[in-house]
C-alpha positions in Angstrom: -125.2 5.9 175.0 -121.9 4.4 175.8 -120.3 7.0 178.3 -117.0 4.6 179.1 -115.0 2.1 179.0 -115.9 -1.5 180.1 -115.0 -3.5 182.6 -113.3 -5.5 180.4 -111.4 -2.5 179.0 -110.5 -1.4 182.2 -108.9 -4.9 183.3 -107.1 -4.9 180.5 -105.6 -1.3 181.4 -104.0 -2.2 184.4 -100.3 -2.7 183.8 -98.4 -5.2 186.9 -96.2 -3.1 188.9 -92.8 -4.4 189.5 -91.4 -5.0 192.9 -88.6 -2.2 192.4 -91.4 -0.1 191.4 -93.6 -0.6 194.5 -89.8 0.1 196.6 -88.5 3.2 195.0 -88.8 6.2 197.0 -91.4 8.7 195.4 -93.0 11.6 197.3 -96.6 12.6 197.0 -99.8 10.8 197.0 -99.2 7.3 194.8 -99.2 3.6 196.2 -95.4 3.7 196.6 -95.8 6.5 199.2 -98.5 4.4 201.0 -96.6 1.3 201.2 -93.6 3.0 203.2 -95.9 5.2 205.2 -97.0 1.6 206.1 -93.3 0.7 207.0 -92.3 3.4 208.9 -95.5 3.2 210.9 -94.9 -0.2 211.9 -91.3 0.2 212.7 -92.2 3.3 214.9 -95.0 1.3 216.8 -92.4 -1.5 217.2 -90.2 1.0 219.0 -92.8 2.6 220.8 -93.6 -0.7 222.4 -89.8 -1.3 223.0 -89.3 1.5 224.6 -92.7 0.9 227.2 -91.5 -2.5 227.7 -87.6 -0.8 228.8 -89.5 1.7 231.0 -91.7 -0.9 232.3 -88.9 -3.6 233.1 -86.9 -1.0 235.3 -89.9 0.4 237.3 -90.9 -2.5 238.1 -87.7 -3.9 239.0 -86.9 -1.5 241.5 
């Protein structure tokens, strides 16, 4: 009672995905979509800590 593939058939299965494939822009829930979510989270934790740092530097230099 074989109710699947294999593990071996599912390797195989898996095609490589291209690095202009994991870039391109495409909205919903796919890995694409993941990966920039990824980006723009760490680009808006980046400025976040700018901006404390700005806010920071002139209190304290007062």
């Amino acid at each position: 009672m074989n109710s699947g593939p294999t593990k071996k058939e599912k390797k195989n299965s898996i095609a490589p995905v291209s690095k202009q494939e994991l870039n391109s822009w495409k909205r919903g829930f796919t890995p694409q979509a993941e990966i920039w979510n990824g980006r723009m989270a760490t680009v808006g934790l980046l400025l976040g800590l700018f901006v404390l740092i700005l806010i920071n530097s002139f209190i304290v230099g007062k």
